[in-house]
PAKEKE-934129 format. One record per residue (C-alpha): residue number from 1; x, y, z. Coordinates in steps of 0.5 Angstrom, whole numbers, plus 500, padded with zeros to 3 digits. Layout:
# residues N
{k:NUM, u:X, v:Y, w:Z} $
...
//
This chain:
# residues 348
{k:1, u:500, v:500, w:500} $
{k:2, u:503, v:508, w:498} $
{k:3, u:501, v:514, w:502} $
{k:4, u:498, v:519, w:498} $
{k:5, u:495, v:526, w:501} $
{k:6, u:487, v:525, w:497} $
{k:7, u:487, v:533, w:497} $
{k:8, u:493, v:535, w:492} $
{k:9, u:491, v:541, w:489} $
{k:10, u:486, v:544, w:491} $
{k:11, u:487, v:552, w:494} $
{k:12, u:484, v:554, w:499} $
{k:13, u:485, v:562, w:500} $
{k:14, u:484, v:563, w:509} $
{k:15, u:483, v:569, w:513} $
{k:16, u:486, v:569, w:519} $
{k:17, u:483, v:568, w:525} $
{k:18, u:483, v:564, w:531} $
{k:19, u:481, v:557, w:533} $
{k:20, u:476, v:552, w:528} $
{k:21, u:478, v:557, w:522} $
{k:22, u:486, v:555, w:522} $
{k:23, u:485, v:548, w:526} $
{k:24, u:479, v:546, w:519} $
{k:25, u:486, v:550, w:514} $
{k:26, u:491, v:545, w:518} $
{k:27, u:486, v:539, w:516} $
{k:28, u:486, v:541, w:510} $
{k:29, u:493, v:543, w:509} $
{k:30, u:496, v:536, w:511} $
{k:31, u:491, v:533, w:506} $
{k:32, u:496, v:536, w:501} $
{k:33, u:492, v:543, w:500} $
{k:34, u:495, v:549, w:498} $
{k:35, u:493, v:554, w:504} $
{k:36, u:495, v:563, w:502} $
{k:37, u:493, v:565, w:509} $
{k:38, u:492, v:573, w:509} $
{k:39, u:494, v:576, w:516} $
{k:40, u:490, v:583, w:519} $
{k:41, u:495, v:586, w:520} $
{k:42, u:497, v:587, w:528} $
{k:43, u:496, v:580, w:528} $
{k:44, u:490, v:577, w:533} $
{k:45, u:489, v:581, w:539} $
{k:46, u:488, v:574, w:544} $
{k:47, u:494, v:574, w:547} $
{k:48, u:495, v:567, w:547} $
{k:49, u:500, v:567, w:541} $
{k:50, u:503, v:560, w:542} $
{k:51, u:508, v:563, w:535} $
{k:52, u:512, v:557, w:532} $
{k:53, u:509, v:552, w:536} $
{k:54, u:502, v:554, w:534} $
{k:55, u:500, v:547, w:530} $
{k:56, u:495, v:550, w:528} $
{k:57, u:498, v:555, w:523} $
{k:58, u:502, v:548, w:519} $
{k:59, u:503, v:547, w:512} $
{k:60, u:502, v:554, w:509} $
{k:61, u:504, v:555, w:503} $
{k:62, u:504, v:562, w:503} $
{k:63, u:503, v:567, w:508} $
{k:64, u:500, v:575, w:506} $
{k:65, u:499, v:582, w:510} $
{k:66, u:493, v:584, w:508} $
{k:67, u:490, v:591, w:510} $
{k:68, u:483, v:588, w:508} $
{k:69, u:480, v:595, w:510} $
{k:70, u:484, v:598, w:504} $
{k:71, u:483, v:599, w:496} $
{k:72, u:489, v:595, w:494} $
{k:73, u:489, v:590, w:500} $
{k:74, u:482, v:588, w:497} $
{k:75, u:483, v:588, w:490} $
{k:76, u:489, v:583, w:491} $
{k:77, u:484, v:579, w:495} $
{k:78, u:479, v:579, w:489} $
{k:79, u:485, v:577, w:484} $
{k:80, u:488, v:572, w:489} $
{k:81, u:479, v:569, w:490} $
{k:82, u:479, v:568, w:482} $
{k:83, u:485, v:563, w:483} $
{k:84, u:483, v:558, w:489} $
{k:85, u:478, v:554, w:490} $
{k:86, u:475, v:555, w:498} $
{k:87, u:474, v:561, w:501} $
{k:88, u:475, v:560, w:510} $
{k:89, u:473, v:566, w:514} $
{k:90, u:470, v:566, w:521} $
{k:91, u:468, v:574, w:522} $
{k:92, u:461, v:576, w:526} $
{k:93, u:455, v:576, w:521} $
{k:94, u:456, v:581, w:515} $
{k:95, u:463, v:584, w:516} $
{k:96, u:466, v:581, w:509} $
{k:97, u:460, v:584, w:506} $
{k:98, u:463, v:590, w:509} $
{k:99, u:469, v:590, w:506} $
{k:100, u:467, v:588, w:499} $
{k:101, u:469, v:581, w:500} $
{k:102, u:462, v:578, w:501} $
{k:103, u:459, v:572, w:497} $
{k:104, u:455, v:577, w:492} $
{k:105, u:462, v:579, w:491} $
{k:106, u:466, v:573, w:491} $
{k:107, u:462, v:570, w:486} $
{k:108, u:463, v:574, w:481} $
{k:109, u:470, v:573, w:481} $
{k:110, u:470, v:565, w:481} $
{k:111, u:462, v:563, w:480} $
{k:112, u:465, v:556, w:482} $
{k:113, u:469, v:559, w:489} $
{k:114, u:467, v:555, w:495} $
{k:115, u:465, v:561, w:501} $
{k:116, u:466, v:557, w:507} $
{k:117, u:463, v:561, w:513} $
{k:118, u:465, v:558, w:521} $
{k:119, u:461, v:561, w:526} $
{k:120, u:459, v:561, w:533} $
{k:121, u:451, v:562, w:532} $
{k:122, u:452, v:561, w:524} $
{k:123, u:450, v:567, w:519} $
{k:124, u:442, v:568, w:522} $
{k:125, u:438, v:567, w:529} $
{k:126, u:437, v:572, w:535} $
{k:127, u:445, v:571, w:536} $
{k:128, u:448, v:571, w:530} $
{k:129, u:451, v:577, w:532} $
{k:130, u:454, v:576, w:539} $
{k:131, u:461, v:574, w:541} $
{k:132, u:462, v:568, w:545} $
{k:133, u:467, v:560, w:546} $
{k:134, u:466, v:554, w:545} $
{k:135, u:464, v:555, w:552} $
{k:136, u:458, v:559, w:550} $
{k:137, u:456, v:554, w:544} $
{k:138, u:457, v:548, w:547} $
{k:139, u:452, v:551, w:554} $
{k:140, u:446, v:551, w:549} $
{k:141, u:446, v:545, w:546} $
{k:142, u:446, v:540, w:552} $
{k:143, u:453, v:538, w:551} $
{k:144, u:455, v:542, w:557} $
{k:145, u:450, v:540, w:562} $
{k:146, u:451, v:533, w:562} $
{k:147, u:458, v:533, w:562} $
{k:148, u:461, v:533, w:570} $
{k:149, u:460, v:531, w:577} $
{k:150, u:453, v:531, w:579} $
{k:151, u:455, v:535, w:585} $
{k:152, u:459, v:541, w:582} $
{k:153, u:459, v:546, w:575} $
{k:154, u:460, v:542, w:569} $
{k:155, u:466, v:542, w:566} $
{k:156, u:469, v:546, w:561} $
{k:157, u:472, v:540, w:556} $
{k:158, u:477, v:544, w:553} $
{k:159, u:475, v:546, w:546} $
{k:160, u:474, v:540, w:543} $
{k:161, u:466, v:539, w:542} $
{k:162, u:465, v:546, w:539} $
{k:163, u:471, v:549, w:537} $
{k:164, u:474, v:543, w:533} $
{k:165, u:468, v:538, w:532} $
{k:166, u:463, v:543, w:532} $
{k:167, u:466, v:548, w:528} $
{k:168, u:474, v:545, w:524} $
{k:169, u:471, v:539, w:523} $
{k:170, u:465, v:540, w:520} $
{k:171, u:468, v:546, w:517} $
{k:172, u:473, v:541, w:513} $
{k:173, u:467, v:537, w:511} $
{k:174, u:463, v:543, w:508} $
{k:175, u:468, v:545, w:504} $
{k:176, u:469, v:537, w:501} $
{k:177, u:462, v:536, w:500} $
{k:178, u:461, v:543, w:497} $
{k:179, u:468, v:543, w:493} $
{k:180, u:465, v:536, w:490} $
{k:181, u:458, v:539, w:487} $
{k:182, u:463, v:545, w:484} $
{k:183, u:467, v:540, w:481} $
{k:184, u:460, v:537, w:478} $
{k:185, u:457, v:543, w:477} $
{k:186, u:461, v:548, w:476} $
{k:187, u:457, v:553, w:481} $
{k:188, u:460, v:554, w:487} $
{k:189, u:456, v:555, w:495} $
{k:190, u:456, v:558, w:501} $
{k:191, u:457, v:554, w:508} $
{k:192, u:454, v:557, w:513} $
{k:193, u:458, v:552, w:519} $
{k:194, u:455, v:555, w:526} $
{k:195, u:459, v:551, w:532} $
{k:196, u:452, v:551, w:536} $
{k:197, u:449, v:546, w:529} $
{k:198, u:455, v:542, w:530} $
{k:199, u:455, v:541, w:538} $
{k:200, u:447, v:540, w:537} $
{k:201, u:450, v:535, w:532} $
{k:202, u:455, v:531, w:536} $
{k:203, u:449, v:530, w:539} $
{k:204, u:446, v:526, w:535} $
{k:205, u:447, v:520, w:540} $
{k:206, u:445, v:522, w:547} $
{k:207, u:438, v:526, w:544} $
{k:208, u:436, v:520, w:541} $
{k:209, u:437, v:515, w:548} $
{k:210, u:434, v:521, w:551} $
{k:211, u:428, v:521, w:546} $
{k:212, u:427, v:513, w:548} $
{k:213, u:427, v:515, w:556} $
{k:214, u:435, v:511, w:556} $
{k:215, u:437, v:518, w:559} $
{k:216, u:435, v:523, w:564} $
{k:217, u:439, v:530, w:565} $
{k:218, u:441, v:529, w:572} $
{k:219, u:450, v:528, w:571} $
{k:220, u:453, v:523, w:573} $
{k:221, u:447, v:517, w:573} $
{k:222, u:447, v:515, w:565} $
{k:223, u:451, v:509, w:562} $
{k:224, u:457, v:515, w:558} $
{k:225, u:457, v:520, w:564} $
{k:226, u:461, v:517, w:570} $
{k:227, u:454, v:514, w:573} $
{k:228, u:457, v:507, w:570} $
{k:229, u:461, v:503, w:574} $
{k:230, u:464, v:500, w:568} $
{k:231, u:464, v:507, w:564} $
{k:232, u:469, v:512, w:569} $
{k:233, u:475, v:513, w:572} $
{k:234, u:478, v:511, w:578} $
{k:235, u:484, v:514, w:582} $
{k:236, u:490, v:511, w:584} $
{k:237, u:494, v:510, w:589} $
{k:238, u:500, v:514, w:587} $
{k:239, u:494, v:519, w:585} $
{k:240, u:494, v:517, w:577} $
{k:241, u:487, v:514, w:574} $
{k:242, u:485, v:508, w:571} $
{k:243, u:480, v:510, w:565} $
{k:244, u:475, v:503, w:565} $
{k:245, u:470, v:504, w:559} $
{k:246, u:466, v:496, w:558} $
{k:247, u:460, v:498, w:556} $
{k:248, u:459, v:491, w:553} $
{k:249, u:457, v:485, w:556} $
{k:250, u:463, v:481, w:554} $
{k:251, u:468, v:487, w:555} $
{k:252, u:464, v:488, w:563} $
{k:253, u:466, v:481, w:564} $
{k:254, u:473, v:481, w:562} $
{k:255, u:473, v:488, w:566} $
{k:256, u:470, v:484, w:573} $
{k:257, u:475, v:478, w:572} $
{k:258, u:482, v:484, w:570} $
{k:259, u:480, v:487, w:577} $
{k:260, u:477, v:480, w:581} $
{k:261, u:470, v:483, w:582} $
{k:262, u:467, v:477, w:584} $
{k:263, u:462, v:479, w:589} $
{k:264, u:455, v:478, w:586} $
{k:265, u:453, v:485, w:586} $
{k:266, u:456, v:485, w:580} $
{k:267, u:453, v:480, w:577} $
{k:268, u:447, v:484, w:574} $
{k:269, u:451, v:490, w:570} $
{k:270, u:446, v:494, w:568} $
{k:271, u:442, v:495, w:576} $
{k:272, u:442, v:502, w:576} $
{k:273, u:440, v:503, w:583} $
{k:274, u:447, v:499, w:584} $
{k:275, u:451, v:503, w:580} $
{k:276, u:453, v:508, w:586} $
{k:277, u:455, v:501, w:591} $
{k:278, u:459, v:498, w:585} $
{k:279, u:463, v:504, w:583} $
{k:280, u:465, v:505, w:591} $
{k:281, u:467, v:498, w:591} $
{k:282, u:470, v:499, w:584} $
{k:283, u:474, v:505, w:587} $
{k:284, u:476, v:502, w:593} $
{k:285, u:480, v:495, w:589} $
{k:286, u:483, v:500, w:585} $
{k:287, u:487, v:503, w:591} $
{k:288, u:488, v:497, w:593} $
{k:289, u:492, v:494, w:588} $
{k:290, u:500, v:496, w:586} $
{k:291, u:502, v:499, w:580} $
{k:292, u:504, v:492, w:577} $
{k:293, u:497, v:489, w:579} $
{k:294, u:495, v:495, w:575} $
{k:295, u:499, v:494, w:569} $
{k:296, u:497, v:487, w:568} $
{k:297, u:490, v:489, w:569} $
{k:298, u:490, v:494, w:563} $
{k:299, u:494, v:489, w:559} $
{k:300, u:488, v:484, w:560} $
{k:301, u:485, v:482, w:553} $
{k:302, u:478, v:487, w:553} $
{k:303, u:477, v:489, w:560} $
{k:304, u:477, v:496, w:557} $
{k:305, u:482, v:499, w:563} $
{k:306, u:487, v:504, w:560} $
{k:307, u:492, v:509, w:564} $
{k:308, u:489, v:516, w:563} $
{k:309, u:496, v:520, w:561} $
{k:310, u:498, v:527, w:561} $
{k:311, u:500, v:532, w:556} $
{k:312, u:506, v:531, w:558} $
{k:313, u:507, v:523, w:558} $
{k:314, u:502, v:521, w:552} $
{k:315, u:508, v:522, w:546} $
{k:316, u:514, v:519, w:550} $
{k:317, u:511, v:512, w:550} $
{k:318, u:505, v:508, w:548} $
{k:319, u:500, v:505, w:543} $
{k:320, u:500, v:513, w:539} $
{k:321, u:508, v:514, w:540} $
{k:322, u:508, v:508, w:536} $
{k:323, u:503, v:509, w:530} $
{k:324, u:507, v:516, w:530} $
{k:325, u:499, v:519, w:532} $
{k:326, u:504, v:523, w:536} $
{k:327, u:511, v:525, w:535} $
{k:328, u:517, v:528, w:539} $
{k:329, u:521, v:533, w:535} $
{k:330, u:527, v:535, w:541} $
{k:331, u:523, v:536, w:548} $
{k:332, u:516, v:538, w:544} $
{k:333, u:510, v:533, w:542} $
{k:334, u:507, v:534, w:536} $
{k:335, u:500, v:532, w:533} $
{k:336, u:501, v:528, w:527} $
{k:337, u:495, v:529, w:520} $
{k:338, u:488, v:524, w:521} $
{k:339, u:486, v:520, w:518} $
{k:340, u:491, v:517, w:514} $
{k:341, u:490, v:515, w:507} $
{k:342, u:494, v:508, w:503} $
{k:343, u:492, v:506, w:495} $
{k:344, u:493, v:499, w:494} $
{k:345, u:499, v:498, w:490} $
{k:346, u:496, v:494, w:483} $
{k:347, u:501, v:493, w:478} $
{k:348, u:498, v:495, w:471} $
//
């Protein structure tokens, strides 16, 4: 099998800004897309500049200082639209419109140009206009509410649900389901990708039980959300965690026999009035064990127990280190492209 990177040729022209904007660049960047990222001048006013070390920024092709707000900047602008396939910006509502750089406009350079437009609330709605995180989007989808402890504020689960999934993802598989109509149709579109439409998407799963009365909105009492004893982490006793995830029955039997659970209260896994007894007991076993019991226990067939590694630990060694999912360059952790793409090696 040969390695290849499927978007080779495709231009994209990026419109700096922070977070699902670059993060949906990068994965299209990696890909093998030809990124021209144009930069406001001054930079971004965020105050979190991590400058070379910024992943998110890789594989440009071209970097260009653009005063936007100018004639000349906006001209060049429009001639660079005629010669990229994508457009990606992430303004509020309406600020490409006024500097003359909306779709109306866009479209008259390159009818076949795909404007992909990565928002918090999207382009229409009572907050279309109002700032805000992932912190923000992903409050109003639910997300944010079944995640945590029950007896304290949900957490906030970095920028992962919104901002990346919700918003970069959604973004990158936009622009290919856009680009692909465009090659077929010659037209070009616009994509309204709004991380609130992204968070509720993730969704999918949770509303569906909810809808069929398998979940209930009280945190930390429902199979996904650390109710489960067999769906949870555990502390240690040098103050590491064991993560154990055997929802299946085969998989929570393989779990019961990895940590010698064998008092029958175990016996019915789906009890849920047992579940608070089971997770104590559970608990309770696991600082009892040394670090060797508990390597064996992870390294048991499908009982679905893994040590819960930091940021600082996960590319020094493991399962990711070796796919290369995550690499060490010098004293630095990088994260590698995903997913990966092989053509089979057919000989004509």
């Amino acid at each position: 099998m040969t390695t290849f990177k499927p978007l080779a040729g495709l231009k994209v022209l990026e419109f700096d800004a922070i977070g699902p904007v670059p993060f949906c660049a990068m994965m299209l960047a990696d890909h093998g897309a030809e990124i021209i990222r144009l930069l406001r001048p001054g930079g971004q006013p965020n105050g979190l500049d991590a400058g070379d070390d910024d992943m998110l920024l890789r594989g440009r092709a071209q970097e260009i200082a653009l005063d936007l707000k100018s004639d000349a900047g906006r001209a060049r602008a429009l001639a660079l639209l005629a010669e990229v396939d994508v457009l990606l910006e992430g303004h509020r509502p309406g600020v490409m419109e006024r500097l003359g750089l909306g779709p109306d406009a866009c479209h008259a350079q390159n009818p076949a140009l795909v404007y992909c437009r990565i928002t918090g609330y999207g382009q229409t709605g009572p907050l279309a206009m109002y700032p805000g995180h992932d912190i923000n989007y992903i409050a109003q989808t639910g997300a944010l509410h079944a995640i945590g402890p029950a007896d304290l504020p949900p957490p906030p689960p970095l920028s992962l649900i919104g901002d990346f999934g919700g918003g970069g993802m959604l973004g990158a598989f936009g622009v290919l389901a856009a680009v692909f109509a465009a090659r077929s149709t010659g037209k070009g579109s616009v994509i309204d990708t709004a991380m609130v439409d992204g968070a509720a998407l993730q969704m999918a799963l949770t509303y569906g039980w909810a809808n069929a009365g398998l979940w209930n909105s009280q945190r930390e009492s429902n199979v996904l959300d650390g109710g489960a004893p067999f769906y949870r982490c555990y502390q240690t006793a040098d103050d590491r965690y064991i993560a154990a995830g055997a929802l299946e029955p085969k998989f929570y039997q393989a779990m019961r026999h990895a940590l010698g659970l064998t008092d029958p209260i175990f016996d019915d896994q789906m009890n849920g009035e047992n579940w608070p007894e089971m997770s104590a007991r559970i608990g309770a076993k696991i600082l009892k064990m040394d670090h060797d019991e508990l390597d064996a226990a992870v390294d048991m067939p499908d009982a679905c127990l893994s040590w819960v590694v930091s940021i600082e630990d996960a590319g020094k060694r493991g399962h990711l280190v070796e796919r290369q999912s995550l690499v060490r360059k010098g004293e630095k952790t990088h994260v590698s492209a995903a997913p990966r793409f092989q053509r089979p090696d057919i000989s004509e």
